[in-house]
C-alpha positions, 0 to 999 in steps of 0.5 A, a space after each residue: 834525878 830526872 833533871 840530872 838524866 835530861 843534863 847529862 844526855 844533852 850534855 853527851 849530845 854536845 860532845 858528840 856533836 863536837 868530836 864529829 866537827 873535829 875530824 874533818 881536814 889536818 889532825 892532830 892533838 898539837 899543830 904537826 907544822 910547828 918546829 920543822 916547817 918554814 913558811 918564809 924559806 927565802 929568809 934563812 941562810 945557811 952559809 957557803 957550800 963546803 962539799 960538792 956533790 956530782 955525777 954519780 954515787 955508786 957506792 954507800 955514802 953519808 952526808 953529814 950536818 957540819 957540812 953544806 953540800 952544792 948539789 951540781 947538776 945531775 947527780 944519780 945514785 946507782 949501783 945499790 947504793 944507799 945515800 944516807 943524810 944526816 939530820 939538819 943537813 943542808 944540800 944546796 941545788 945549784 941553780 945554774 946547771 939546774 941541779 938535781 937528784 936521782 936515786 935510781 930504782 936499785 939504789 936507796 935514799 935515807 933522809 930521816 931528819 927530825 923534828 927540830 934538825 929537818 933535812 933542807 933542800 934549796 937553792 943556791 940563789 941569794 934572790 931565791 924563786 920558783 924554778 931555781 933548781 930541779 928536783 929529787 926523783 925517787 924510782 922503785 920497782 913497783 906495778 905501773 899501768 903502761 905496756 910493759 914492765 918499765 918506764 923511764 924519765 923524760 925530763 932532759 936527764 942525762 944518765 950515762 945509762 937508760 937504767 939509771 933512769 928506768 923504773 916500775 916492774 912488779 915489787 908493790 913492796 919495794 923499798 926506796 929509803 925514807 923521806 922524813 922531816 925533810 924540805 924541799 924549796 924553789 925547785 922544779 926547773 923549766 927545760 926547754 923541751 920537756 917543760 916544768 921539772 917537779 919538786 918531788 917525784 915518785 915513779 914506781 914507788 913500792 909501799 915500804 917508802 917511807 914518805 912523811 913530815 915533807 913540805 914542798 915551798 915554791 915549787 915551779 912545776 908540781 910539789 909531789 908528782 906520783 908515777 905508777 907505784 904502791 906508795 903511802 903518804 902522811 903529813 906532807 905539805 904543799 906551800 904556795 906551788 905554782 902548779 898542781 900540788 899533788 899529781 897522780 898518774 899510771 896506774 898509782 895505788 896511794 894513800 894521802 893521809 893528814 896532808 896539806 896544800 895552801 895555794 895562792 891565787 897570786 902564784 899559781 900558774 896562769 896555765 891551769 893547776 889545781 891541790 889534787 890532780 888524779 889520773 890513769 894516763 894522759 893517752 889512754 892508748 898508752 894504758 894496759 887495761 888490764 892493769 890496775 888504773 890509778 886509786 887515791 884514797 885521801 883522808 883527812 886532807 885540807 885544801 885551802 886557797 888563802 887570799 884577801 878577797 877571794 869572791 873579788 879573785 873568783 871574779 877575775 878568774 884567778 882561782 880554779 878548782 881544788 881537784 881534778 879527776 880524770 877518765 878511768 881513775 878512781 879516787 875516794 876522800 873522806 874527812 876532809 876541808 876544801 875552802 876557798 876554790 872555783 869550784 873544788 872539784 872538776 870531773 873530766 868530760 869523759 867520765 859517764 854519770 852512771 853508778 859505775 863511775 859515780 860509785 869509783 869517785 867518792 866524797 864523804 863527811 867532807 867540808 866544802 867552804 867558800 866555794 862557788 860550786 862543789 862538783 861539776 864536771 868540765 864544760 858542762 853548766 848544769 850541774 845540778 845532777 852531781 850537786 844533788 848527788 853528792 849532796 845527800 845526806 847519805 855521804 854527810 859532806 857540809 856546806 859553809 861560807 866562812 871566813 879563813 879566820 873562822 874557818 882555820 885556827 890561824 892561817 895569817 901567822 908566817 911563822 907558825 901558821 896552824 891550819 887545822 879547823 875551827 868549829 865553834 873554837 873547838 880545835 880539829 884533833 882525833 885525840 881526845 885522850 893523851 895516850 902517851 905510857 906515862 905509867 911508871 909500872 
């Protein structure tokens, strides 16, 4: 009896041990990527536009699978107006008028493809690139941090009214549509005078959205660029960006849930880009301080930066932070993988080292592989203060140097890459138990 006690606690111990390992970065009982996802995007052909799509959409209107749609320059939905996407449409961004896609903040979006028929955005190129087109902008009227209840765009749009491009106000709830099972490839269009135009952009965003299952492949400016709003965030994918993958700024109030960024140090722009950037403004004299400044709070995320010899891109300078924290914003991640970065996190000078600040900037059970330093703050060289810190055992974050092959289930796969952690051959999932009501009563 003593011997069976003695096995069934070590064996117990062992469980545990394993089901703490496995909630760290990406989730879930399958790998969520497969079927709906594409990581050679330039590779499929989805035949010649039958169906032009232009101006303005001022009344109710559905695009439908069996046709492909140009997108042609600006195209705003207004008036309330719901556009409604069929699941397996295809919607081509014409690359040279520089398409995009503007739901207004009194209109809404329904994109709610599915598993195996996900909605596709893409370029209208045959040679596709970064850049090929613009974007889809998505504005609600929820809470921002700016004086004021509005802001507009300033990406060179050309409404035929300054309301079409307006968005924020005091709706934390506001309702925008549904984005699900949908991709969005090669966009974020350079214009001459406002830079680098971003694949997806929330602005004013409230938290009935729906954004889930979206995946962003190749984009010139950032994938997801988040503005002001209330707006939850789950399974969303970042794919080989050329600048930041995630973007927070004025005031945002979000959750980013089981979400991924893989970057490489061969794309991403020489000018600086990082997985995560978060901030409250990019002048603080544009700031309300009575406002709520910007809050992400981020669980379950992997941030990798994939490559072939990543202490030989290290040396050469081709590999940056994974995060960076701006004065004034406040951001917390929990059960999370960073690997592969130089270092993973940079907290902007500006920011104090006191327990204010330090207790709005929190990193626990977090999993920081194959990093050259974890936490500094920019332009200091001693940072042995913030290591220490968030090295205590009290936020349980670990400390590897493994390989991607270790580290990842299978990161080399192009056609079904699976990104979530391996620890001792033992998958990342929180589900333990198939819950699904397979009773028959």
């Amino acid at each position: 009896m003593k011997n069976f006690i003695q096995t069934a606690l070590i064996f117990l111990l062992v469980l545990s041990s394993c089901f703490a390992q496995q909630e760290k970065g990406i989730i879930g009982y399958n790998n969520w990527l497969d079927s709906w996802t594409e990581f050679k995007p330039s590779q499929p052909d989805y035949g010649e536009p039958t169906q032009i799509l232009s101006g303005k959409i001022t009344k109710d209107t559905k695009l439908l699978k069996r046709d492909v749609y140009l997108l042609l320059g600006d195209v705003f939905v207004t008036d309330s107006a719901t556009l409604t996407i069929e699941p397996g449409t295809k919607i081509i961004g014409d690359f040279d008028s520089k398409a995009s896609l503007i739901i207004s903040k009194d209109a809404r979006i329904i994109a709610k493809g599915t598993e195996t028929d996900p909605i596709v955005f893409t370029s209208s190129r045959d040679n596709k690139k970064p850049g090929d087109w613009g974007g889809i902008f998505i504005l609600g009227d929820a809470p921002l941090n700016t004086y004021g209840e509005l802001a507009s765009l300033n990406y060179g749009l050309r409404p035929s009214s300054t309301e079409n491009i307006a968005y924020g106000g005091f709706n934390i709830e506001s309702n925008s549509g549904v984005l699900k099972y949908v991709r969005i490839e090669f966009a974020g269009k350079r214009t001459k005078k406002y830079g680098y135009l971003n694949a997806l952009t929330l602005a004013g965003v409230g938290n009935k959205t729906i954004v889930e299952n979206v995946m962003v492949s190749y984009s010139a400016g950032n994938s997801f660029n988040i503005l002001g709003g209330s707006v939850i965030l789950e399974k969303l994918v970042s794919y080989r960006s050329k600048s930041n993958d995630y973007e927070f700024n004025y005031g945002t109030q979000c959750q980013l849930i089981n979400s991924l960024a893989v970057r490489s140090p061969y794309i991403s722009s020489a000018n600086g880009s990082r997985t995560l950037v978060v901030k409250s403004y990019d002048n603080k004299e544009e700031a309300d301080t009575s406002k709520r400044q910007t809050f992400v709070n981020a669980e379950n995320l992997t941030l990798l930066n994939v490559s072939d010899d990543i202490k030989s891109d290290m040396e050469m300078g081709l590999v940056q932070e994974a995060i960076y924290i701006g004065a004034d914003a406040s951001f917390a991640i929990n059960k999370s993988v960073l690997s592969g970065f130089y270092p993973a996190v940079i907290l902007d000078d500006m920011i104090k080292l006191n327990n204010e600040n330090l207790e709005k900037i929190q990193f626990t059970r977090t999993y920081f592989n194959n990093c050259k330093g974890n936490i500094f703050r920019k332009g200091y060289t001693n940072n042995d203060d913030l290591e220490s810190w968030y090295g205590s055992r009290a936020f349980d974050n670990l400390y590897a140097k493994g390989s991607d092959a270790e580290t990842f289930i299978d990161v080399k796969s192009s056609r079904n890459p699976d990104f979530r952690l391996q620890v001792n051959r033992i998958i990342a999932s929180n589900d333990f138990i198939d819950d699904d009501d397979d009773d028959d009563d």
